[in-house]
C-alpha positions as CSV (number, residue, x, y, z in Angstrom):
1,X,25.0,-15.9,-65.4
2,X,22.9,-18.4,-63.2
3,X,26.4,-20.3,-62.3
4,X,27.7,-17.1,-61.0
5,X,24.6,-16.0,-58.9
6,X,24.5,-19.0,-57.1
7,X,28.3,-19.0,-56.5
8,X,28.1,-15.4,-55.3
9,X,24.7,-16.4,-53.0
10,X,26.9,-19.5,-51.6
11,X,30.2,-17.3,-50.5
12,X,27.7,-14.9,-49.3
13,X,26.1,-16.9,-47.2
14,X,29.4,-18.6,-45.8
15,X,30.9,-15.6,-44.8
16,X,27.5,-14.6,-43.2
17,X,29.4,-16.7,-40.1
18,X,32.1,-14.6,-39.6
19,X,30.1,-11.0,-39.1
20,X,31.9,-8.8,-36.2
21,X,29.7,-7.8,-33.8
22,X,30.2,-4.6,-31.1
23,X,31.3,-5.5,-28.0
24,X,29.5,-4.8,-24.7
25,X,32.1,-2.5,-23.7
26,X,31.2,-0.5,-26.7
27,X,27.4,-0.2,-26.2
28,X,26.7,2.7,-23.9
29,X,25.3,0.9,-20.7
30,X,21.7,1.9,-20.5
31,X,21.7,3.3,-24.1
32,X,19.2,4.0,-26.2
33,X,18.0,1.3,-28.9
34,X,15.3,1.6,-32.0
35,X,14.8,-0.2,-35.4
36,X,14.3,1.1,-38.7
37,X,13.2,-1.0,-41.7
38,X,13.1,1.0,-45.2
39,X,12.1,-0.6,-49.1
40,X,12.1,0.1,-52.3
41,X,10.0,2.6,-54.5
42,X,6.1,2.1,-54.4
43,X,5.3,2.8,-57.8
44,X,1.3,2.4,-58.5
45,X,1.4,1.2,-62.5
46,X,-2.2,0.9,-64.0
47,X,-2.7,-2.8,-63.6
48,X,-1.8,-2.7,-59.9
49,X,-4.9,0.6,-59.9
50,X,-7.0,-2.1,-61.7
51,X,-5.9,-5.0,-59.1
52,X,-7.1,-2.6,-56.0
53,X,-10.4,-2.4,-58.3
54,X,-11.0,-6.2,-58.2
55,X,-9.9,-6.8,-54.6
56,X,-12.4,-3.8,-53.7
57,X,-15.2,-5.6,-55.2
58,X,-14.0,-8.4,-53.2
59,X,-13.5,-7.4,-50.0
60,X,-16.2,-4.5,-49.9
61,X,-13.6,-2.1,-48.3
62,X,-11.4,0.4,-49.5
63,X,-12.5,4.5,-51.0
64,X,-14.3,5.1,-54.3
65,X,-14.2,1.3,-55.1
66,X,-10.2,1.0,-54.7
67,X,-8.7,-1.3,-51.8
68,X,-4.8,-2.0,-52.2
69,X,-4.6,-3.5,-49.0
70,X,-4.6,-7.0,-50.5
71,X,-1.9,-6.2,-52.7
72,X,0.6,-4.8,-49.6
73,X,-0.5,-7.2,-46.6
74,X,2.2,-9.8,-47.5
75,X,4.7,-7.3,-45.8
76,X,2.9,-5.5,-43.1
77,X,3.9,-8.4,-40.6
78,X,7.5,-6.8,-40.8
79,X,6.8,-3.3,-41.4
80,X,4.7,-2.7,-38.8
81,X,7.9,-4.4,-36.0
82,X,9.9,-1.6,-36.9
83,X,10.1,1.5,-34.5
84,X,10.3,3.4,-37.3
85,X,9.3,2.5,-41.3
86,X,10.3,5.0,-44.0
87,X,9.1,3.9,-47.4
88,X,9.7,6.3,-50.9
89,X,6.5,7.2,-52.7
90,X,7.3,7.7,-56.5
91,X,4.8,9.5,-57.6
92,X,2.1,12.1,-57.4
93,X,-1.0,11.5,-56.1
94,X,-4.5,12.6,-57.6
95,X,-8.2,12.8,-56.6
96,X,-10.0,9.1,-55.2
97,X,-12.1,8.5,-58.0
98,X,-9.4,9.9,-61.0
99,X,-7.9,10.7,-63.6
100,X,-5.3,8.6,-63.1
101,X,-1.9,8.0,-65.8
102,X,0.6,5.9,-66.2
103,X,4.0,6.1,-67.1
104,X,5.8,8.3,-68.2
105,X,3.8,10.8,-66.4
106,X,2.7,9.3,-63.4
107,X,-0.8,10.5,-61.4
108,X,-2.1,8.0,-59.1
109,X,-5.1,7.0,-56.5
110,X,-4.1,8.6,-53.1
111,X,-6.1,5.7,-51.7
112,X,-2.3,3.9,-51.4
113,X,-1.2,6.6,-49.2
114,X,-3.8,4.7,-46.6
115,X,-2.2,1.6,-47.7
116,X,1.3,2.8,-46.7
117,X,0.1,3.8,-43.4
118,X,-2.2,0.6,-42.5
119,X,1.1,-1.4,-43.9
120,X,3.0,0.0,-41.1
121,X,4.8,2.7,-42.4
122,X,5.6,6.2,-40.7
123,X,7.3,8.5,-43.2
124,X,8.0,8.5,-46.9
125,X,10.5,10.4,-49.2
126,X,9.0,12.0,-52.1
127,X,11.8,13.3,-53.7
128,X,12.3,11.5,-57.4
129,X,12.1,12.1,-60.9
130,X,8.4,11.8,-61.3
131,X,7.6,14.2,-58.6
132,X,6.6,17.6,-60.8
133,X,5.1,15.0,-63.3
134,X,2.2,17.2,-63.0
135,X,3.7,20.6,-61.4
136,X,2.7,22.0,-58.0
137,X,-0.2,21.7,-57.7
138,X,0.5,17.9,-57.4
139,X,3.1,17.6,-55.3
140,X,0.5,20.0,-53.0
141,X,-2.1,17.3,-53.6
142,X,0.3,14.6,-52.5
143,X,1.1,15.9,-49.4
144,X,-2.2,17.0,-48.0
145,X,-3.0,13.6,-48.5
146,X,-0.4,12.5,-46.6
147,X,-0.9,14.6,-44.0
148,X,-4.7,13.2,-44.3
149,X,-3.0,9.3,-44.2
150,X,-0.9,10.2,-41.1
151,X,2.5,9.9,-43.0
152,X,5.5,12.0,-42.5
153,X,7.2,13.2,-45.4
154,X,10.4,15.0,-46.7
155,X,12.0,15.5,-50.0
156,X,9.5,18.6,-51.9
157,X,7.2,20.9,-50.5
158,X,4.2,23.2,-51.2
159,X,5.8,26.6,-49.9
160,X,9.1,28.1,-49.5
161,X,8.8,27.7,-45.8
162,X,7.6,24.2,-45.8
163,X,10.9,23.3,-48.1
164,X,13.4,24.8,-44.9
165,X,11.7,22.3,-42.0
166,X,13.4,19.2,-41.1
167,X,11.0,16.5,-41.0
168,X,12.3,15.3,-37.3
169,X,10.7,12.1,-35.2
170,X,10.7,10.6,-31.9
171,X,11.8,7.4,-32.2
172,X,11.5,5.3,-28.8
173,X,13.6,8.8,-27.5
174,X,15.4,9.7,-29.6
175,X,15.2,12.3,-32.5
176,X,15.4,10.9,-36.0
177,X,15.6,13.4,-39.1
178,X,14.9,11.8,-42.7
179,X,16.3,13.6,-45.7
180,X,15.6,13.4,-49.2
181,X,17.1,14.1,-52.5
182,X,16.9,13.7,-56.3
183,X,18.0,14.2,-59.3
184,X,16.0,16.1,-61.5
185,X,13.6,14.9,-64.0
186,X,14.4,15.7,-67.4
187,X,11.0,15.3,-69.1
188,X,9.3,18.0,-65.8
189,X,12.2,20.1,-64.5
190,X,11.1,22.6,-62.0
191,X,10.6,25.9,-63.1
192,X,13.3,28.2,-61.7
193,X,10.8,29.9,-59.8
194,X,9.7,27.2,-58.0
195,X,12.9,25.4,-57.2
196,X,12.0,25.4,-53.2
197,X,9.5,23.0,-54.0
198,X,11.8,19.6,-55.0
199,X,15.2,18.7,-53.3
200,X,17.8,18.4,-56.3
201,X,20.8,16.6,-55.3
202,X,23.8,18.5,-54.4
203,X,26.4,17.2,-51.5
204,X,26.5,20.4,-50.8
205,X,22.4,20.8,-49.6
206,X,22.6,18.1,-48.4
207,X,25.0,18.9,-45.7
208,X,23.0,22.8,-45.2
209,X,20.3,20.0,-44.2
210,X,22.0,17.8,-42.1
211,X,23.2,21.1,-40.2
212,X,19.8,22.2,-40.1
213,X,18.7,19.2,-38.9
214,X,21.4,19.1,-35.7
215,X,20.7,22.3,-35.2
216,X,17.2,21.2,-34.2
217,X,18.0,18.5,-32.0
218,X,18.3,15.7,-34.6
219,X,20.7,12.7,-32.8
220,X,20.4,10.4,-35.6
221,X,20.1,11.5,-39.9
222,X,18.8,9.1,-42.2
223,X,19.2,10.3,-45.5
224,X,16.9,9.2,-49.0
225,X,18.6,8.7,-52.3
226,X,16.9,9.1,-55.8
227,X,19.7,8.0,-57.8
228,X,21.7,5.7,-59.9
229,X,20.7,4.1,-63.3
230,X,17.4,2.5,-64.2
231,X,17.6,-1.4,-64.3
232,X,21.1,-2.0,-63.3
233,X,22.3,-4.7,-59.9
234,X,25.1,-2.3,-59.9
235,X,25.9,1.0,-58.6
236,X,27.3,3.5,-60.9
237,X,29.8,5.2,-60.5
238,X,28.3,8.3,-59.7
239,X,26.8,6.9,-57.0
240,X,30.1,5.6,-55.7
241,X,31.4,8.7,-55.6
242,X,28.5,10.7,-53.9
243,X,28.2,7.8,-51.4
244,X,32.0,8.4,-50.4
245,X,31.5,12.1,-50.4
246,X,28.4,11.6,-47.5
247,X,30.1,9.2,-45.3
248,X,33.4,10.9,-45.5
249,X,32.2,14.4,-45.3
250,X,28.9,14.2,-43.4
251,X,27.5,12.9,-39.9
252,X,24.7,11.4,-42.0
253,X,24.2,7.6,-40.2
254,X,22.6,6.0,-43.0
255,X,21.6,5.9,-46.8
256,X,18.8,4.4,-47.9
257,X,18.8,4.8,-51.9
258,X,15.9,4.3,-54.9
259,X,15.4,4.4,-58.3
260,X,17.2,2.0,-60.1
261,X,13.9,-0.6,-59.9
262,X,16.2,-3.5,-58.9
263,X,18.2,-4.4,-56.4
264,X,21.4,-3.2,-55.5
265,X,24.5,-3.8,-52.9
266,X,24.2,-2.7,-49.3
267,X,27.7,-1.8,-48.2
268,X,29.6,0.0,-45.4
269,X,31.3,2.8,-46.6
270,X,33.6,5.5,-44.0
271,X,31.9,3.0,-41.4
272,X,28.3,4.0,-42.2
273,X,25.7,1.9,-44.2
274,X,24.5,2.9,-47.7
275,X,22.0,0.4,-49.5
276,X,22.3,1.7,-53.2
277,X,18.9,0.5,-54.4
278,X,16.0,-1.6,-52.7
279,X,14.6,-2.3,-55.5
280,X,10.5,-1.9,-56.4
281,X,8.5,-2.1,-53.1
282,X,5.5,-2.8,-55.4
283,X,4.9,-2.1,-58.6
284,X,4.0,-3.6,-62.4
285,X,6.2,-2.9,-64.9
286,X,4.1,-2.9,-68.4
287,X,7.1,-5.9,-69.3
288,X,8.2,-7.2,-66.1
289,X,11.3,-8.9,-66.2
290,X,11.7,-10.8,-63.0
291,X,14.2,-8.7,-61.7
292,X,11.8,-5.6,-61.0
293,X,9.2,-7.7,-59.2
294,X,12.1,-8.3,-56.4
295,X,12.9,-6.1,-53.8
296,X,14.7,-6.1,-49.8
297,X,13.1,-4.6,-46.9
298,X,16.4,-2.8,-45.2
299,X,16.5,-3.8,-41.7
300,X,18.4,-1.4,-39.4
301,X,19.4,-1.7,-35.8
302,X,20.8,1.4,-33.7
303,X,22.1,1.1,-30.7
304,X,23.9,3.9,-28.6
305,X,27.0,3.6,-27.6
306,X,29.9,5.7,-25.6
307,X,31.1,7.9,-29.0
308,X,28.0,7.4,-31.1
309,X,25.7,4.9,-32.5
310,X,26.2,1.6,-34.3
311,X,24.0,0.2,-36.8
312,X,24.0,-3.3,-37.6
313,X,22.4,-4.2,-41.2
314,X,20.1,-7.1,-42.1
315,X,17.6,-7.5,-44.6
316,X,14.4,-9.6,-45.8
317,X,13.6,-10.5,-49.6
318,X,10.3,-9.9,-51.2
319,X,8.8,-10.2,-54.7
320,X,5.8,-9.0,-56.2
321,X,3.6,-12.0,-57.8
322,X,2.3,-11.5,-61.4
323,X,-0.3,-13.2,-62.7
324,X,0.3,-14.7,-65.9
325,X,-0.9,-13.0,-68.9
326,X,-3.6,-15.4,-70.7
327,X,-5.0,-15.0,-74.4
328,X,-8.3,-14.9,-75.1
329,X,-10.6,-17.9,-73.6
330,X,-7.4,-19.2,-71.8
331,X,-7.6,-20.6,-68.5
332,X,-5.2,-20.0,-65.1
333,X,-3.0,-23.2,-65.1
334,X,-3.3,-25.3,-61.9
335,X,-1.5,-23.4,-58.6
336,X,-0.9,-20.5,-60.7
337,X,-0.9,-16.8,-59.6
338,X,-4.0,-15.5,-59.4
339,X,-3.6,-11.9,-58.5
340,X,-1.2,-8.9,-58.2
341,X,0.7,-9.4,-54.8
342,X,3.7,-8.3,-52.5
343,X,5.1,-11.4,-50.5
344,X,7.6,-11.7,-48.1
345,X,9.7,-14.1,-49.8
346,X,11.7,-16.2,-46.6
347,X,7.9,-16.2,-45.0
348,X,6.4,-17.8,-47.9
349,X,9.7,-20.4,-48.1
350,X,9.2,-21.4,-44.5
351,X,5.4,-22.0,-45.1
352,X,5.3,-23.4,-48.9
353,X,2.6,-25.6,-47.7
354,X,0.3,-25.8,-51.2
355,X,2.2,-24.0,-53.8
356,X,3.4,-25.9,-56.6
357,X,6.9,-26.7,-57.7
358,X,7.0,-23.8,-60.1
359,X,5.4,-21.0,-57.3
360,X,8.7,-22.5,-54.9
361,X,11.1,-22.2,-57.4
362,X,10.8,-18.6,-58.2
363,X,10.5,-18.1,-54.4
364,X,14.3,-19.3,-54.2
365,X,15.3,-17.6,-57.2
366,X,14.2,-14.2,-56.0
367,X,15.9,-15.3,-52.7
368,X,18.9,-16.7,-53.9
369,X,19.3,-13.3,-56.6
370,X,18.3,-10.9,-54.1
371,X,21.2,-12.5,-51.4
372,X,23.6,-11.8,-54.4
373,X,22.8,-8.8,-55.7
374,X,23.0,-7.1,-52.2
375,X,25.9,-8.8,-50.8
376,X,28.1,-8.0,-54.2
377,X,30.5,-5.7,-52.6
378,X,31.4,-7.8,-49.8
379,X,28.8,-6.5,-46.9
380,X,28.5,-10.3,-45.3
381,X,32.3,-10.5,-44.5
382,X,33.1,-8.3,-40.7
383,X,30.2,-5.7,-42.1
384,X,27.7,-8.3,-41.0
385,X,25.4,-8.0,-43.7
386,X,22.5,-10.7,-43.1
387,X,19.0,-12.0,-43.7
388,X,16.2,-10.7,-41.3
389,X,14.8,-13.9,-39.0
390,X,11.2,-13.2,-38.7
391,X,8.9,-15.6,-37.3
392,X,5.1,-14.9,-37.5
């Protein structure tokens, strides 16, 4: 398995060299330009709730003794570049000071929500399987309390009314819808009554959206995924065949998908981009198993040109740091992780400066795996697929 990882990270970089580019004929002289950048699900288990405790003590910041800005800073250098930063918040949100739960009925601190927004992001889907964990009343809770934060949102709603508006955005000039859809949870469906409130998946809502959104001035749709299977670096074959439904049937100029807590290919499919899974933004699995501490940070460019818009593709590794769990009276070996924390991967790699041998070698492995995973259905080749250069 380790043999074949590395083979498909080496072809994927070598082909890296051979990504088409538009010409300058095609770019619309004067045209309109904007970035997006988009990650993975931010999923708030209880250790990461007791991490923001800790650092709050620490720091002497945060609300009703939580700060999680420690545990996200790694990534605002690059968030906060974009022109525009969508992120996908898992799960309800409760009151500051609790109750909170865990898996498999999620309630969490709304204290991230600030998090999100310092981090850099502007928007967040909240369509997924945990959203009516805890009914309407939550997913009401959770988006006051984004509104309170400053963060767009899109994927359920609190009244009928609120489930028909297009969340739209001015993006350096030019109008940006975000979708969202789900499938449905099978352990909280939502009652038939309130059906308004959660966007199920359906190719067919989602192109009543996308007309809705047009209709409204939208000149770019970016469209949010909860989808696929759990734990998988593949897409299934469901999602294969709903991804070729969108690009083939829709005007929809990107798909940004979630769910599967791991990584997953980005590919171009009908000419439009679709990254199947970004893995876990940030999040603790009660039995981590490497592969859901590592995530991608989607980086998109648009640029207008004379019959549309093209959208070139790159993307930026990150892995959330665990520290290892000790028995009784044990002590942190030597250069060791010390605490919960989301790092940029390729920043960390250019700056090792102090970390052991150990800390760089599971650096490279999440870069090395993450480069494989995502480039597994050939994006590199004349797609152009490619890691983010970021220097800061």
């Amino acid at each position: 398995m380790g043999r074949a990882l590395a083979v498909t990270a080496a072809l994927a970089v070598l082909t890296v060299g051979c990504a088409s580019t538009p010409t300058e004929s095609q770019i619309k002289p004067g045209g309109r330009s904007f970035t997006v950048a988009a990650a993975g699900d931010v999923l708030i288990h209880p250790e990461l709730v007791e991490q923001g405790a800790r650092d709050a003590k620490k720091t002497g910041k945060g609300v009703a003794g939580l700060d999680f800005g420690p545990l996200m800073a790694g990534v605002k250098p690059v968030i906060s570049k974009a022109d525009l930063a969508i992120c996908h918040m898992e799960t309800p949100v409760g009151s500051p000071k609790g109750p909170w739960q865990g898996y498999p009925e999620f309630l969490v601190p709304p204290q991230i929500l600030t998090t999100v927004k310092d981090v850099g992001y502007d928007t967040c889907s909240t369509a997924s399987n945990h959203t009516n964990d805890h009914g309407l009343k939550a997913i009401r809770s959770t988006l006051d309390a984004m509104d309170k934060a400053g963060l767009g949102h899109t994927g359920s709603a609190r009244t009928p009314e609120e489930a028909q508006k297009i969340n739209i955005r001015d993006v350096k000039g030019v109008k940006v819808a975000h979708l969202a859809f789900s499938w449905e949870s099978f352990l909280n469906p939502t009652p038939a009554k309130e059906r308004w409130s959660f966007n199920r998946i359906s190719t067919d809502e989602i192109k009543k959206a996308e007309k809705r959104a047009r209709a409204q001035g939208a000149e770019v749709v970016i469209l949010s995924l909860h989808w696929g299977l759990e734990h998988y670096n593949e897409p299934s074959v469901p999602q294969l065949q709903l991804a070729e439904r969108i690009t083939k049937e829709t005007g929809i100029n990107l798909i940004i998908g979630h769910h599967a807590h791991v990584v997953q290919p980005i590919q171009k499919i009908n000419g439009k981009w679709v990254a199947f899974s970004l893995g876990n933004q940030v999040a603790r699995h009660g039995s981590p198993t490497g592969l859901t501490e590592e995530g991608a940070i989607g980086w998109f460019e648009f640029r207008e040109t004379e019959s549309g818009w093209d959208v070139s593709a790159r993307y930026r590794p990150t892995l959330v740091d665990i520290p290892p769990d000790l028995e009784p009276g044990e002590k942190l070996p030597e250069g060791a992780v010390v605490d919960n924390r989301l790092v940029d991967v390729q920043h960390v790699l250019d700056h090792p400066e102090g970390l052991t041998a150990d800390r760089l070698s599971r650096y490279r492995l999440a870069a090395e795996r993450t480069r494989g995973f995502l480039f597994n259905r050939g994006a590199p080749g004349g797609d152009g697929l490619a890691e983010l250069s970021l220097d800061y």
